[in-house]
Each structure stands twice: as C-alpha cells, then as structure tokens.
VEXDREN-2710 file (C-alpha; in Angstrom, 1 decimal):
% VEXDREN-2710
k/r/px/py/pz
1/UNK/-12.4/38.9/8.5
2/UNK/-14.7/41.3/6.8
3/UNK/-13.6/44.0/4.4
4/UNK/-14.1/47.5/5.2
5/UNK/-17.1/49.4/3.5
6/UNK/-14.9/50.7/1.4
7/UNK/-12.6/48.2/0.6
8/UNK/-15.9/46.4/-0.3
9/UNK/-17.2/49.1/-2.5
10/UNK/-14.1/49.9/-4.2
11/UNK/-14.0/45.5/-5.6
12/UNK/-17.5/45.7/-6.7
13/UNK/-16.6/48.6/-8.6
14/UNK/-13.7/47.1/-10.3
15/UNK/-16.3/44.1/-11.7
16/UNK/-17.7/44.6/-14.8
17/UNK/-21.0/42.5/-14.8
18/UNK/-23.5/42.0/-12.0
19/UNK/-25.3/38.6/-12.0
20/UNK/-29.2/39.2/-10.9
21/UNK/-29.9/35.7/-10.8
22/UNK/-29.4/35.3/-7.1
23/UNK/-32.4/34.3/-5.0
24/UNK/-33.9/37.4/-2.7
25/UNK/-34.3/35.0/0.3
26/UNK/-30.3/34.1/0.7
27/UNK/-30.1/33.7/4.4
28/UNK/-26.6/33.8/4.9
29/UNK/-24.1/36.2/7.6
30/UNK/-23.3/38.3/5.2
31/UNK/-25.2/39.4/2.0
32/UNK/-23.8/38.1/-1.5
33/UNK/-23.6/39.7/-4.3
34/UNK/-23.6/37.7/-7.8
35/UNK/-20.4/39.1/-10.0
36/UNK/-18.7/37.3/-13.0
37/UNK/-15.6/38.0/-13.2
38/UNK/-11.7/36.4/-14.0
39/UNK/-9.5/36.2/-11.2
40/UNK/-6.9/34.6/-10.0
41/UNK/-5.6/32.5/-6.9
42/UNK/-2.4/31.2/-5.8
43/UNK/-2.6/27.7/-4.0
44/UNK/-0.4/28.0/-0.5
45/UNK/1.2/24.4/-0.1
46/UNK/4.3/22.9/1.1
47/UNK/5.7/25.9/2.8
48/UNK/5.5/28.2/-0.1
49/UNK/2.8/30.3/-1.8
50/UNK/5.0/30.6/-5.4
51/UNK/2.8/32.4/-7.8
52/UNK/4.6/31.5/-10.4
53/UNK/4.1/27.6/-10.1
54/UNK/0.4/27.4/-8.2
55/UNK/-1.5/30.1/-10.0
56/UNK/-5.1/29.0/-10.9
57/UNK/-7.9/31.0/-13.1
58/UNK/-10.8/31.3/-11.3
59/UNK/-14.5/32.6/-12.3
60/UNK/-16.0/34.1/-9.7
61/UNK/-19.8/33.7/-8.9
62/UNK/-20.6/35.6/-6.2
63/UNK/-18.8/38.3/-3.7
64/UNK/-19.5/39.1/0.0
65/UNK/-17.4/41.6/2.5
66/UNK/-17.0/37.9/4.2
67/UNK/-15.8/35.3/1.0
68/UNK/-16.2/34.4/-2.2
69/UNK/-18.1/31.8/-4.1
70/UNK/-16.1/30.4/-7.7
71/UNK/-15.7/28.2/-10.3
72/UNK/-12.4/26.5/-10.6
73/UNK/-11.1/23.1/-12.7
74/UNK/-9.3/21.7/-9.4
75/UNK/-11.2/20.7/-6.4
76/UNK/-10.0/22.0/-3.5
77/UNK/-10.1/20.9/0.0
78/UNK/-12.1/22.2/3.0
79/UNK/-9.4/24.2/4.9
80/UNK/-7.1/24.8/2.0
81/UNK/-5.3/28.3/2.2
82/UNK/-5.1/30.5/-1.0
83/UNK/-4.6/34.3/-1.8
84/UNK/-6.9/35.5/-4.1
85/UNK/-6.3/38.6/-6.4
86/UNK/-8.6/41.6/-6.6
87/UNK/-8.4/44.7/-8.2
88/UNK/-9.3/47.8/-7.4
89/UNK/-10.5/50.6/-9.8
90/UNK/-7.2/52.4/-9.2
91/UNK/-5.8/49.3/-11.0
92/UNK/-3.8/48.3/-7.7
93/UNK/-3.9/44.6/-6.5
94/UNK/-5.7/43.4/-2.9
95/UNK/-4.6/40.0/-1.9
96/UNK/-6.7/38.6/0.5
97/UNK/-5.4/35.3/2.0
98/UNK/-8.4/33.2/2.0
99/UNK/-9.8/29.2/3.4
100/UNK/-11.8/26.7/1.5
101/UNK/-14.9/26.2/3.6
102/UNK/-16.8/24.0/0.9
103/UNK/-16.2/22.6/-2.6
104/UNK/-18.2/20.3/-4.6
105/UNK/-18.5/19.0/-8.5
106/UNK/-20.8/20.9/-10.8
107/UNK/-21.1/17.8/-12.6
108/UNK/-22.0/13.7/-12.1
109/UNK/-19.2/11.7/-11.1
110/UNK/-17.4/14.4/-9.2
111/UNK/-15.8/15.9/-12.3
112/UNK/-14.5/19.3/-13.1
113/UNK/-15.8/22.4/-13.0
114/UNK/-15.6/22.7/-9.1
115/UNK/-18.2/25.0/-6.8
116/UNK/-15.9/26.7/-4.3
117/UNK/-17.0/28.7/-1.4
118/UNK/-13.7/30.5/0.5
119/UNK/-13.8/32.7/3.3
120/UNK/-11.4/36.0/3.5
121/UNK/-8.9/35.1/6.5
122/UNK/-6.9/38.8/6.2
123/UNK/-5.5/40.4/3.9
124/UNK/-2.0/40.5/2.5
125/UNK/1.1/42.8/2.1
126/UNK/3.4/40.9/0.2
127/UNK/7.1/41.0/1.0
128/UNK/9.4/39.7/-1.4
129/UNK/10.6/36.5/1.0
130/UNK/6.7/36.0/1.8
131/UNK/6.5/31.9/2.7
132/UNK/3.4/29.9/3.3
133/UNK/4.8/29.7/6.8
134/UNK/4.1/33.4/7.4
135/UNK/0.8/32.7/6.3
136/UNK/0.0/29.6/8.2
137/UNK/1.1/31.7/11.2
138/UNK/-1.3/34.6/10.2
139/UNK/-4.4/31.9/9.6
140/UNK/-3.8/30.4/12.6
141/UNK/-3.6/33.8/15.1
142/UNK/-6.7/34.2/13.3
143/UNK/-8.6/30.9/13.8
144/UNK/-7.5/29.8/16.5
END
C-alpha cells in the first residue's frame, strides 16, 4: 500500500528533525526519507492487537509513502503484523497496520537495539471490538 501524496506530506510535516545522512544513490521502489522521531507500535499476536499490553517505543530512522525503517529493543520477526502510530499536524492519529520484511541486531551477538524495516499493509479505522483477526483478514486480502 502506498500513502496518498498528501497523507505522505501531512507525516513528514508532523516530524520535527530531518536526518541528511542518507546516501543520494538509495536504489530502492520508493524514495526514503531519513526522520528521527518517537513513535509508537502495537505488536498484533494471539488474536488480539491490545494496546495496552503490546505497546513498544520505537525510533524511527527513515520514512517512505511504502514503510518504515526503526530502531526497536525487541527483535521482530519477518512477517510480524503491527500498527504503527502517526501523527498528523492536526494532532489526529493514523494507524497504519504494517509487516516486518527485515530485522537484524545493531550490535555483535545479535543483541538489542534491533534495525527494523516494515512495510505499510493499509491503514486502520479502529473500532472499539477491533481483534487481530480483523486484521489478519485485512493482511491477507491484501497479500495474498
């Protein structure tokens, strides 16, 4: 899924420091953008997505209308489904429901922190009986 233009524009405009430091030849599908910023994501596991129990601070390397690059003390695995926070300047929440595509250690030994990379599956409107199952189903219209 890729954001809108203006659903891209309106994120980037919520961060607060741009990170210069990327390399001008990135050959990737969709151009990143490095941002550093605090966010949050809510781990989707064993047919709930509970905020209140799974909720994980992220920092946030980069930012592209396709996924997200981040920090993150856990390692998560390739295929694991999370919804990520976002604000917008009009201090209203997006959550995008997002997949682990890659994840490796920072560090020797395969300690903590984690580099993840995520791409953005759809986004979503939460309801107050929201379960993981609706959004295994969404993923998986998705995918495939």
């Amino acid at each position: 899924m890729d954001l809108t233009f203006n659903e891209f524009v309106e994120i980037l405009a919520s961060f607060r420091t741009p990170d210069r430091s990327k390399d001008a030849g990135d050959q990737r599908r969709a151009r990143r953008i490095g941002y550093r910023a605090q966010l949050k994501i809510t781990l989707c596991g064993n047919n709930t997505c509970d905020k209140s129990e799974m909720q994980l601070q992220i920092l946030m390397r980069d930012f592209s209308s396709r996924g997200i690059s981040f920090l993150c003390d856990m390692d998560l695995e390739r295929g694991q489904s999370f919804v990520l926070q976002l604000n917008r300047p009009n201090n209203e929440i997006m959550e995008m429901l997002c997949s682990v595509v890659h994840s490796k250690s920072c560090r020797p030994g395969n300690t903590a922190p984690f580099q993840i990379g995520a791409e953005f599956i759809c986004q979503v409107h939460p309801q107050p009986d929201e379960s993981l199952a609706d959004l295994d189903q969404i993923r998986q219209s998705i995918l495939g």
